[in-house]
C-alpha positions as a Markdown table, in Angstrom:
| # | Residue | x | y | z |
|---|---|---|---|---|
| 1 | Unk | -47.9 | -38.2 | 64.6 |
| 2 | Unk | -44.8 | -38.4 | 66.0 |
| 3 | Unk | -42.8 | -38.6 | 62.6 |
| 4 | Unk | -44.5 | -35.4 | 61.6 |
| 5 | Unk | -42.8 | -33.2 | 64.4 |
| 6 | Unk | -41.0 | -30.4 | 62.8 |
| 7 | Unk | -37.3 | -31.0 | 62.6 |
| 8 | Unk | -34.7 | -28.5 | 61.4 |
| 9 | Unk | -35.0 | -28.0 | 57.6 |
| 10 | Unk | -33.9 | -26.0 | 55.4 |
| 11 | Unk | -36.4 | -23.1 | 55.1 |
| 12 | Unk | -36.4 | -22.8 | 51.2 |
| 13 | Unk | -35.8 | -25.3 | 49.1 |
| 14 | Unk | -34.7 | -24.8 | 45.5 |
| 15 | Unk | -36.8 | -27.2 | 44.0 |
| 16 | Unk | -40.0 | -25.4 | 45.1 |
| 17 | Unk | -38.4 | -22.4 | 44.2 |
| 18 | Unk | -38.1 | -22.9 | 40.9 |
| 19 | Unk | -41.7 | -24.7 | 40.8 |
| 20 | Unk | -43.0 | -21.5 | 42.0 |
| 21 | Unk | -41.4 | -19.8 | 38.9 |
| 22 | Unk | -41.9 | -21.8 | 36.3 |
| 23 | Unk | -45.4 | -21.7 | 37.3 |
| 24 | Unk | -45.6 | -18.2 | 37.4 |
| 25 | Unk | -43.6 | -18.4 | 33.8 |
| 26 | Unk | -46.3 | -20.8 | 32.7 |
| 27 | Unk | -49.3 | -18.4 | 33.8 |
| 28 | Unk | -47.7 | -15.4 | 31.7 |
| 29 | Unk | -47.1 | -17.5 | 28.8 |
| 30 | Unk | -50.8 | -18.5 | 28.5 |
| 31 | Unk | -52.5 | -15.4 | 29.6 |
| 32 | Unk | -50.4 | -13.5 | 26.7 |
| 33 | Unk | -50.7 | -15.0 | 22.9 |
| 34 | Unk | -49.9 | -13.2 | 20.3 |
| 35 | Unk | -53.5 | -13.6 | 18.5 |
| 36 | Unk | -56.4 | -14.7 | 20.7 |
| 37 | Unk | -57.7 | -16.7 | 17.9 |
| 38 | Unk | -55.1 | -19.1 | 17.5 |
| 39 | Unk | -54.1 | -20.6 | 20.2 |
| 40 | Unk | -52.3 | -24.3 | 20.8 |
| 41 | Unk | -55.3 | -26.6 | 22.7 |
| 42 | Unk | -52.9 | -28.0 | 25.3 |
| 43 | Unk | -52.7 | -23.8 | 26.0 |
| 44 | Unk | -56.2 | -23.0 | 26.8 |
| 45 | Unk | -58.6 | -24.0 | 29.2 |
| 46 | Unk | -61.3 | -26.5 | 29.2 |
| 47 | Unk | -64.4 | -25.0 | 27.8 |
| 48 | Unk | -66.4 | -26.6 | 31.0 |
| 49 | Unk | -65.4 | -29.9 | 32.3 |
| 50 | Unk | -62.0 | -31.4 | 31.7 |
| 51 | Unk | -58.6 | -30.6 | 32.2 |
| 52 | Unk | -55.7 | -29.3 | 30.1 |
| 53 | Unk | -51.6 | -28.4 | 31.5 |
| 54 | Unk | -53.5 | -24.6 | 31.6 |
| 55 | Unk | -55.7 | -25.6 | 34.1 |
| 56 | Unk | -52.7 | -27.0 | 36.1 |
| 57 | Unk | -51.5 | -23.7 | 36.7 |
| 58 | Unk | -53.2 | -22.0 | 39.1 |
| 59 | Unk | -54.1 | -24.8 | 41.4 |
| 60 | Unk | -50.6 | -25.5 | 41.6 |
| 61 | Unk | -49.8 | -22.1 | 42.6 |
| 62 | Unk | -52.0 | -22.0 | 45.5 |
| 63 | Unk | -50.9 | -25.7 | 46.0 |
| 64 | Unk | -47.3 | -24.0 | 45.9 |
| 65 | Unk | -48.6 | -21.8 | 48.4 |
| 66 | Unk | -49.4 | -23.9 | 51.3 |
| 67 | Unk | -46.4 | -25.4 | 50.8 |
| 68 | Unk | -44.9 | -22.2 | 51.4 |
| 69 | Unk | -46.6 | -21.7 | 54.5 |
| 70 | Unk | -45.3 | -24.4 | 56.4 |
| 71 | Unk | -41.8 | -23.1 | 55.2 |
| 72 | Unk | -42.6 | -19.3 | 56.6 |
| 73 | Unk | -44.0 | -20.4 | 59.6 |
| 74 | Unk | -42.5 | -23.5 | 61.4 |
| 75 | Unk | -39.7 | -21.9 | 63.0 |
| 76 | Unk | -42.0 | -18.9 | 64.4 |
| 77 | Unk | -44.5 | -21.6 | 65.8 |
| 78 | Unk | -41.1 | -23.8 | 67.3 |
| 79 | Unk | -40.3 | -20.3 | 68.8 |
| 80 | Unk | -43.6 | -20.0 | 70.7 |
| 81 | Unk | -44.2 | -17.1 | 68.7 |
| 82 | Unk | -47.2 | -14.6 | 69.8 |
| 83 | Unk | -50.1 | -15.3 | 67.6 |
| 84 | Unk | -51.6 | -12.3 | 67.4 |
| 85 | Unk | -48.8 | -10.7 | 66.1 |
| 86 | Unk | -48.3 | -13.7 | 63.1 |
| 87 | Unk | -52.6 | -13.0 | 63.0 |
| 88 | Unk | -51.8 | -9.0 | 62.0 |
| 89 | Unk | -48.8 | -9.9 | 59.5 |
| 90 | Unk | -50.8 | -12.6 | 57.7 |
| 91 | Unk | -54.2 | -10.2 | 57.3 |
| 92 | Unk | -52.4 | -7.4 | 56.3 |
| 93 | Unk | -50.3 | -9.1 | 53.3 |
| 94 | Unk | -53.7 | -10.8 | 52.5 |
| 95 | Unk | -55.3 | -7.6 | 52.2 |
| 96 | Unk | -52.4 | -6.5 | 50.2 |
| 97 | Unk | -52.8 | -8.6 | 47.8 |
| 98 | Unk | -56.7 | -8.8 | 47.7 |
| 99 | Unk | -56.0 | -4.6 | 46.9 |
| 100 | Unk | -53.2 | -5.1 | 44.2 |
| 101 | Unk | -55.6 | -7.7 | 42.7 |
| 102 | Unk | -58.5 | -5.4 | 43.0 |
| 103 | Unk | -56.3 | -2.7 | 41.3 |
| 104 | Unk | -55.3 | -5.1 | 38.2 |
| 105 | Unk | -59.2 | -5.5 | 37.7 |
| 106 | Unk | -59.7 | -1.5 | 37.1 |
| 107 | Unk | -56.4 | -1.1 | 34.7 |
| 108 | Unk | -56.4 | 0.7 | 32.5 |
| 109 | Unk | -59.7 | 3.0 | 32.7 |
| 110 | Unk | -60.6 | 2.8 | 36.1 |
| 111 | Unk | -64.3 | 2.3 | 35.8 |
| 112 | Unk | -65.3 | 1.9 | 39.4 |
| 113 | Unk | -68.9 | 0.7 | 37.9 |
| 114 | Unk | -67.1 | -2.4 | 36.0 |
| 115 | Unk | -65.2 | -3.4 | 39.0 |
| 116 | Unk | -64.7 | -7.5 | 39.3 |
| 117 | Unk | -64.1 | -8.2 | 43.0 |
| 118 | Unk | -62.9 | -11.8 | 42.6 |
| 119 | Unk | -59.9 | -13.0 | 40.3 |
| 120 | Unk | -56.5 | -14.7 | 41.2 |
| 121 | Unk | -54.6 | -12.6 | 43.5 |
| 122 | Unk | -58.2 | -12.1 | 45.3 |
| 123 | Unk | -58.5 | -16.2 | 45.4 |
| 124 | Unk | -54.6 | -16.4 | 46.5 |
| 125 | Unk | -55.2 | -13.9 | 49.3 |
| 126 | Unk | -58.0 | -15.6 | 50.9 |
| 127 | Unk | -56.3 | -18.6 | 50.5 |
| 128 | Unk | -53.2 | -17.6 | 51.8 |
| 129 | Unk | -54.9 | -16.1 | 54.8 |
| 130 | Unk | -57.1 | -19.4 | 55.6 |
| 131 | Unk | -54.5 | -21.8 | 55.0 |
| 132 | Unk | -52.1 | -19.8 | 57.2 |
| 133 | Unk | -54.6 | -19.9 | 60.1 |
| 134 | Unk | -55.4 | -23.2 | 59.5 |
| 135 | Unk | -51.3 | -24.1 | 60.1 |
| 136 | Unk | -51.2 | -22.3 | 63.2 |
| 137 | Unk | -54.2 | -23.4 | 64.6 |
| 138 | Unk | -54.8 | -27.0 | 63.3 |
| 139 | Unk | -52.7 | -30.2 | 63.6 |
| 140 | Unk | -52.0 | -32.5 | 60.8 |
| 141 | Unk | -54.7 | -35.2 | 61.0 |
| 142 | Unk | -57.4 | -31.9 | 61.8 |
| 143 | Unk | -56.0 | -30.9 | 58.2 |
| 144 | Unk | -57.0 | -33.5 | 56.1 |
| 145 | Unk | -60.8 | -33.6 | 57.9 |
| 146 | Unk | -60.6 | -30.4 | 57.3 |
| 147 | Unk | -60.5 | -30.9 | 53.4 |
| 148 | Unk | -62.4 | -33.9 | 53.0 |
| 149 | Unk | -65.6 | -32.9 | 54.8 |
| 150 | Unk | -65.1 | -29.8 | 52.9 |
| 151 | Unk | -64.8 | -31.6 | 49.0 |
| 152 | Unk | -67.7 | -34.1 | 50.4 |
| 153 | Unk | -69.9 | -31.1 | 51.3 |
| 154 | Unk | -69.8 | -29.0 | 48.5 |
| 155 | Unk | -69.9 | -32.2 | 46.2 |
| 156 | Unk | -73.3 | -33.0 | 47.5 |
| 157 | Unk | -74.1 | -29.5 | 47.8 |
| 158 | Unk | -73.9 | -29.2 | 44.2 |
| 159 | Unk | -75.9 | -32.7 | 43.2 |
| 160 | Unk | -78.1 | -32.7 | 46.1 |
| 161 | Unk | -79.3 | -28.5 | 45.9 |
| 162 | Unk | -81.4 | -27.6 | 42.9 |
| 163 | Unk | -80.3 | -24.5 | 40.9 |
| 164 | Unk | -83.2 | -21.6 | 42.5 |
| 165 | Unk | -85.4 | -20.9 | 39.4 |
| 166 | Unk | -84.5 | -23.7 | 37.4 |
| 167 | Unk | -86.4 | -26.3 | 40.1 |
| 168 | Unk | -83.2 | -29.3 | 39.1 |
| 169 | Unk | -79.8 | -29.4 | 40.0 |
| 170 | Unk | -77.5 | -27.8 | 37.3 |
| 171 | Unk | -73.8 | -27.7 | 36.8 |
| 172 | Unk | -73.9 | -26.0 | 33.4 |
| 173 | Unk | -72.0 | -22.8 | 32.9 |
| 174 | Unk | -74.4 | -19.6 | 34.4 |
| 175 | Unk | -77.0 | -22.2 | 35.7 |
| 176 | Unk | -75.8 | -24.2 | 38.8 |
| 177 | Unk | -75.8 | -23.3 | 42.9 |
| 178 | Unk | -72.5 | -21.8 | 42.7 |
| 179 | Unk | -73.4 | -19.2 | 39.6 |
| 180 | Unk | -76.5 | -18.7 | 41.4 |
| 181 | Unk | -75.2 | -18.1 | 44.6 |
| 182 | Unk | -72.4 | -15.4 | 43.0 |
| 183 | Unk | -75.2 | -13.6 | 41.6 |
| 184 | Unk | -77.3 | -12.8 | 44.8 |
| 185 | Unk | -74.2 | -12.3 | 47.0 |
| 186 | Unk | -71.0 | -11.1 | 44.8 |
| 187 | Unk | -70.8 | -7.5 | 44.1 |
| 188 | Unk | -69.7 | -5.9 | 41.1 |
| 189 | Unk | -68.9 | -7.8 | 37.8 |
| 190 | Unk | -68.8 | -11.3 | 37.2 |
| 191 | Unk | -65.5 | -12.5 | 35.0 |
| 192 | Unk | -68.4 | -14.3 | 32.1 |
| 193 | Unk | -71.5 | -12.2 | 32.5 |
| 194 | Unk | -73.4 | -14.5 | 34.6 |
| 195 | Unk | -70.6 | -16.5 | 36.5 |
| 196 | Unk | -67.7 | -16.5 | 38.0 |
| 197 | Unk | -64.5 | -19.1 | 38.3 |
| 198 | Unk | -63.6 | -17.3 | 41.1 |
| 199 | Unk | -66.7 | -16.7 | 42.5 |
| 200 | Unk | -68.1 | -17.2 | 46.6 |
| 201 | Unk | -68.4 | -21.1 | 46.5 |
| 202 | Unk | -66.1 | -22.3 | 44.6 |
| 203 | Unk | -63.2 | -20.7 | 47.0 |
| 204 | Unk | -63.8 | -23.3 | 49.7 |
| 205 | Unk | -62.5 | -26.3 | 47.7 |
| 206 | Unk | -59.9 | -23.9 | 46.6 |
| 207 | Unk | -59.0 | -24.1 | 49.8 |
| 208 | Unk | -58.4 | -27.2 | 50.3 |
| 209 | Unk | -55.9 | -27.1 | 47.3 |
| 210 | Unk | -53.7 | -25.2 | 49.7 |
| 211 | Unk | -54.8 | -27.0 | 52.6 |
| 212 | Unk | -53.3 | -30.0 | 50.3 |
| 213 | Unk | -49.7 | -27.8 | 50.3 |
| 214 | Unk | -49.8 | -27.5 | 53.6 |
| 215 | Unk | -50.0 | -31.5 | 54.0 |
| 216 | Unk | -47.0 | -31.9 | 51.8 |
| 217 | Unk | -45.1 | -29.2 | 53.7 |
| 218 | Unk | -45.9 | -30.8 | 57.0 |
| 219 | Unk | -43.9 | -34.2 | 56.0 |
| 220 | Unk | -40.8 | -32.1 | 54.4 |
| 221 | Unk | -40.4 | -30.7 | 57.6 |
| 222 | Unk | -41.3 | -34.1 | 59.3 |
| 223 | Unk | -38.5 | -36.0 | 60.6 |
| 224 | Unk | -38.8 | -38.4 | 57.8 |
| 225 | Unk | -36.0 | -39.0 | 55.8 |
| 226 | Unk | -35.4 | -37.3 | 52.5 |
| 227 | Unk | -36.5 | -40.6 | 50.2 |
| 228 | Unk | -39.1 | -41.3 | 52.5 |
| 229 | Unk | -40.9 | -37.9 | 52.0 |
| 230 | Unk | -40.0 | -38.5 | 48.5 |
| 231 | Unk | -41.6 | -41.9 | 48.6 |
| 232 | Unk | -44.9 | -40.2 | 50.1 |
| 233 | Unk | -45.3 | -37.5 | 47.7 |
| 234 | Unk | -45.2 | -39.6 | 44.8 |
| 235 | Unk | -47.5 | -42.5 | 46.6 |
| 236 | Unk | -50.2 | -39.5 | 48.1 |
| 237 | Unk | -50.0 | -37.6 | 45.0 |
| 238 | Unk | -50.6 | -41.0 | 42.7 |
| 239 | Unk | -53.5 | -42.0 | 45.1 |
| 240 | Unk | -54.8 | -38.4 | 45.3 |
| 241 | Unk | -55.3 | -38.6 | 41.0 |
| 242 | Unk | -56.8 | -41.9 | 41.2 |
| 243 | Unk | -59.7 | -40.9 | 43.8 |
| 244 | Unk | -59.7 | -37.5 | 41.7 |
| 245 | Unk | -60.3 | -39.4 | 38.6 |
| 246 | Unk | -63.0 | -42.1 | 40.4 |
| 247 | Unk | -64.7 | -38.8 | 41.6 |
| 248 | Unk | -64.9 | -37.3 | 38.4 |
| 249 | Unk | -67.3 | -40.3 | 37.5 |
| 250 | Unk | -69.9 | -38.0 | 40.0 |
| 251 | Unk | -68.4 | -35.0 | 40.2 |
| 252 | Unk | -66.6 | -33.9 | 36.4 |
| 253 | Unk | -63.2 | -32.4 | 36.6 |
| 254 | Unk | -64.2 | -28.6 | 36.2 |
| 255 | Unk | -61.9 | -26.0 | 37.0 |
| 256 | Unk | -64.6 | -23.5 | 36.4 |
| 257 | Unk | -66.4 | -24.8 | 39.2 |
| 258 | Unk | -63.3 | -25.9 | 41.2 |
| 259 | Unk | -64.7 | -29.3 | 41.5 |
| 260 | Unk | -64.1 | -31.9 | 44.5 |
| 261 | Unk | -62.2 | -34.5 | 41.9 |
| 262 | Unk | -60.6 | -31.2 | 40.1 |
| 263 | Unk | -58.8 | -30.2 | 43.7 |
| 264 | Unk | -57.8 | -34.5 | 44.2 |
| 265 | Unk | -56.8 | -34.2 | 40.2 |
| 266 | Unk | -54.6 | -31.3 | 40.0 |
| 267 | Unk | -53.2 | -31.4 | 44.0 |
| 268 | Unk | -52.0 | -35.1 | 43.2 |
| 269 | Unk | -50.2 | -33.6 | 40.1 |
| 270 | Unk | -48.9 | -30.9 | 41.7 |
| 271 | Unk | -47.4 | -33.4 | 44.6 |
| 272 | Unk | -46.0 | -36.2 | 42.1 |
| 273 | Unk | -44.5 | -33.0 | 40.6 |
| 274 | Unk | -42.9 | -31.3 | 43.9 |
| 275 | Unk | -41.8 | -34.7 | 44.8 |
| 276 | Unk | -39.9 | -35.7 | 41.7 |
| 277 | Unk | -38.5 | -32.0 | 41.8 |
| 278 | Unk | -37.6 | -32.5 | 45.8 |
| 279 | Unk | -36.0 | -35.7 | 44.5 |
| 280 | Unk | -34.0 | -34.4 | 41.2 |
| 281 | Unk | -33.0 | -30.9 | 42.8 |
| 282 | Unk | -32.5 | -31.0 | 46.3 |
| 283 | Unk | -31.2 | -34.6 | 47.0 |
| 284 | Unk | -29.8 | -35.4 | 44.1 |
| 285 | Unk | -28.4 | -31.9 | 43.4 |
| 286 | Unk | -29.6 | -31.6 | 40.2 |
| 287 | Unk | -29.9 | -28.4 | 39.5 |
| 288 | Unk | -28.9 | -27.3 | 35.8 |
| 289 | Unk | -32.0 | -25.8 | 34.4 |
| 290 | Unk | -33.5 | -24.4 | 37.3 |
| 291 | Unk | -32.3 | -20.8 | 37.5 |
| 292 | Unk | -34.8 | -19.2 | 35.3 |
| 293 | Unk | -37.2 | -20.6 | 37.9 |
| 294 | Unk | -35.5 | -19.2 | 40.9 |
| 295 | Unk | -35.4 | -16.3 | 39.2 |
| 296 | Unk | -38.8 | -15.9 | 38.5 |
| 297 | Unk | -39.9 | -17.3 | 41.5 |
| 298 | Unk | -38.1 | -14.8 | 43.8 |
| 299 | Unk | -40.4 | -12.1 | 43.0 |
| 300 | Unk | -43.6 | -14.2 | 41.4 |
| 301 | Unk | -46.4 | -12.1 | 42.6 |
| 302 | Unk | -44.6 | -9.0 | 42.0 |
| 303 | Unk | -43.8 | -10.7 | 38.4 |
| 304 | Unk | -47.0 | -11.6 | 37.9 |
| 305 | Unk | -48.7 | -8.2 | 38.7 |
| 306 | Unk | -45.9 | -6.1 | 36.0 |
| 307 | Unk | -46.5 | -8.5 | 33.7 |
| 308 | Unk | -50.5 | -7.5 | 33.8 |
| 309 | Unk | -49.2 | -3.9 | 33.7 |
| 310 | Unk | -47.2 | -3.9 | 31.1 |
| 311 | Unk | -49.8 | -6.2 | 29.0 |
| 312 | Unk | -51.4 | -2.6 | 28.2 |
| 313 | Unk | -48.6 | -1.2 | 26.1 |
| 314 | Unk | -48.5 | -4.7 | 24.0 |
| 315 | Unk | -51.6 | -4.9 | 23.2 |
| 316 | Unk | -53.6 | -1.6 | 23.7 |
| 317 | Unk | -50.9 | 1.3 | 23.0 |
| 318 | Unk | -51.0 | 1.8 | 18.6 |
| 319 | Unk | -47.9 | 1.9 | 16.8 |
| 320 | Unk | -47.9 | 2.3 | 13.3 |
| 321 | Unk | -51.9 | 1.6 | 13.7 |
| 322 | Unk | -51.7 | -1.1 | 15.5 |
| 323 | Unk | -50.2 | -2.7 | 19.0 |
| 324 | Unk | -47.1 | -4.4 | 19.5 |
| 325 | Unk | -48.8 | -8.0 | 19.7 |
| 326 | Unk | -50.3 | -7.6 | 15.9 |
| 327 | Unk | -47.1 | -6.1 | 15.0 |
| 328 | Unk | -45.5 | -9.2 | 15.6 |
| 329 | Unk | -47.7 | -11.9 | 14.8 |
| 330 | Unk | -48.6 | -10.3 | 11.4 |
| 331 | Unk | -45.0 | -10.0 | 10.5 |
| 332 | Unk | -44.5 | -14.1 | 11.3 |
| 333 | Unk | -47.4 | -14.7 | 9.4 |
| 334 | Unk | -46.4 | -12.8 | 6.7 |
| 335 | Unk | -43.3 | -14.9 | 6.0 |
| 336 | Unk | -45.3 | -18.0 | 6.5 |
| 337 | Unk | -45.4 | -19.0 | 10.1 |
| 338 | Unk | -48.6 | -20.9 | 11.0 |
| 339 | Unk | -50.4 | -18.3 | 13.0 |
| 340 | Unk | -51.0 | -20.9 | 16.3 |
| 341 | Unk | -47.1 | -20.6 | 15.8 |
| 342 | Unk | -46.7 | -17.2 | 15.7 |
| 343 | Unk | -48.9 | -16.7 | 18.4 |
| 344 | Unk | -47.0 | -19.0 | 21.1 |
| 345 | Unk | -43.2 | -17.5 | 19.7 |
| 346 | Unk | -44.8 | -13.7 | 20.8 |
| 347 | Unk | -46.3 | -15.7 | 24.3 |
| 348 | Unk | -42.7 | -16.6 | 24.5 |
| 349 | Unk | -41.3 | -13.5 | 23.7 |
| 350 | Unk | -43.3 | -11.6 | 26.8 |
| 351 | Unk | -42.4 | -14.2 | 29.1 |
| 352 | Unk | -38.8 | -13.3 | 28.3 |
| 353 | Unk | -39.4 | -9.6 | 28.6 |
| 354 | Unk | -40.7 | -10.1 | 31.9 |
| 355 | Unk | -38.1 | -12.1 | 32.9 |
| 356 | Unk | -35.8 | -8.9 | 32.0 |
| 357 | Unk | -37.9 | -7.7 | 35.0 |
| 358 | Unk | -37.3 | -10.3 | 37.3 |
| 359 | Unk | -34.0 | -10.6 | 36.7 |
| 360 | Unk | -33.0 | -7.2 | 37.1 |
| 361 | Unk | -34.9 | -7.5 | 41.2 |
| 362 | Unk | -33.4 | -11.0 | 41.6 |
| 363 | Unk | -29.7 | -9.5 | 40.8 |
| 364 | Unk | -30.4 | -6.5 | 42.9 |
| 365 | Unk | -31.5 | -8.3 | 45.5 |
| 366 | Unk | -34.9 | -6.7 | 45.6 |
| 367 | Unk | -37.4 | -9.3 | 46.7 |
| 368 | Unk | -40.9 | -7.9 | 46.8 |
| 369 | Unk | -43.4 | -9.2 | 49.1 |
| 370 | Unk | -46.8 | -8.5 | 48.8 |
């Protein structure tokens, strides 16, 4: 354990930066087509089991932030900082961001009776807040037991419990443990009726995807040298996809479900990606490219929460008849554009608005914190 001791690192480090912005970038691109119904494959998700880049996107956030974690927190701990005063900092920005998540679920009518208590800034809080009391309170080796009995126990959880009322284990869509689990003890709306991908059970193993960043942001800060912790992302991260993928023999990839082999799957991804970044940008130096993630990244949450906002006026607000998003694709389609091509140029188009946004905080130095 001795070459995982903190050592003095840089805090931030530009290449997870700018993976924290392009995968905020990515999220707004794919939440945001120009026509619903005509959408690129590799840009949707997996109807139930299976894995497209869409479904990279969130687990590498919260993969992102654990990673982030280690960076906030190492020189506090190295300082003997006062728990209790890290404890009321980290609960009140989770609860923070549980409200403004709670917030984006009553836009724009407020119908208190139609209120959906999970979603992703509710997942990222309770994440954040686990995985940040897990770093203060748990050592390295105590991390990965941590996840693994966790991914084993909901695994056989799921194969070994029968679905109440069906009298057989289930992992279809609305009929499985953790559907029927979200519908005695969730409150409010469930996101498809009569399940929920963010719903009670399937949080733990999300869990462990930023349990996962907090591994990887233990050996940056390790005293390992740069290519070694290179070296160990790529080999972990290649290993983690191979026992994903063995996994998903038992347990299908389902990001639905947030499946054991979907958290190996997509956190081995998101470390063979961090590490080739770590390599490329911050020991090589190269860094063309990377700006518009920086940017973006600076303020991603805030980012991500306008760009939910200001979703209303493109594509509720009339204009002419009709919103801004129909405006647009019509007009390409009317001159011949294939519509899944129209679509994607208008998702493009709001990601650049809403990096107008971010830009205009990044060069103001505003850097919101929720």
């Amino acid at each position: 354990m001795n070459d995982l001791t903190p050592t003095a690192v840089p805090s931030r480090l530009t290449s997870l930066d700018a993976m924290r912005g392009f995968t905020i970038a990515a999220m707004i691109l794919v939440n945001y087509p120009g026509n619903g119904e005509f959408i690129f494959e590799p840009l949707e998700h997996a109807a139930w089991n299976g894995l497209t880049p869409t479904d990279l996107i969130f687990p590498f956030f919260l993969f992102i932030v654990g990673v982030s974690i280690v960076l906030a927190f190492t020189k506090a701990v190295e300082q003997n900082t006062p728990k209790n005063g890290l404890y009321k900092k980290i609960i009140f920005r989770s609860l923070k961001l549980f409200g403004v998540g709670l917030f984006l679920t009553l836009l724009p009518h407020f119908h208190f009776s139609e209120l959906r208590v999970t979603g992703v800034l509710q997942r990222i809080a309770i994440v954040f807040m686990v995985c940040s009391f897990l770093f203060l309170n748990a050592s390295f080796r105590t991390l990965v037991w941590i996840g693994a009995v966790t991914l084993v126990t909901y695994w056989l959880a799921m194969y070994l419990i029968p679905t109440p009322g069906q009298g057989k284990v289930m992992l279809a869509p609305g009929y499985n443990l953790a559907a029927w689990v979200d519908s005695k003890l969730l409150p409010g709306r469930m996101w498809q009726g009569t399940w929920d991908p963010e719903g009670i059970l399937s949080t733990f193993p999300a869990i462990v995807t930023g349990i996962g960043g907090l591994l990887a942001g233990h050996l940056l800060m390790s005293k390992r040298t740069p290519y070694e912790k290179v070296i160990l992302l790529l080999v972990c991260g290649f290993v983690a996809v191979v026992i994903g993928y063995v996994w998903h023999l038992a347990f299908p990839v389902n990001k639905n479900l947030w499946s054991s082999s979907f958290v190996m799957v997509t956190g081995g991804l998101a470390a063979l990606v961090l590490g080739t970044s770590y390599y490329l940008v911050d020991i090589r130096g190269y860094t063309r490219g990377t700006w518009p993630g920086i940017v973006f990244g600076a303020n991603a949450i805030a980012v991500y929460f306008t760009s939910d906002v200001i979703s209303y006026l493109f594509y509720l607000v009339p204009f002419g008849g009709a919103p801004l998003n129909e405006h647009f694709f019509l007009a390409l389609t009317h001159v011949a554009v294939a519509p899944k091509i129209a679509s994607v140029l208008y998702a493009l188009l709001f990601v650049c608005i809403n990096f107008v946004t971010a830009y205009i905080l990044y060069r103001k130095k505003i850097f919101i914190k929720l």
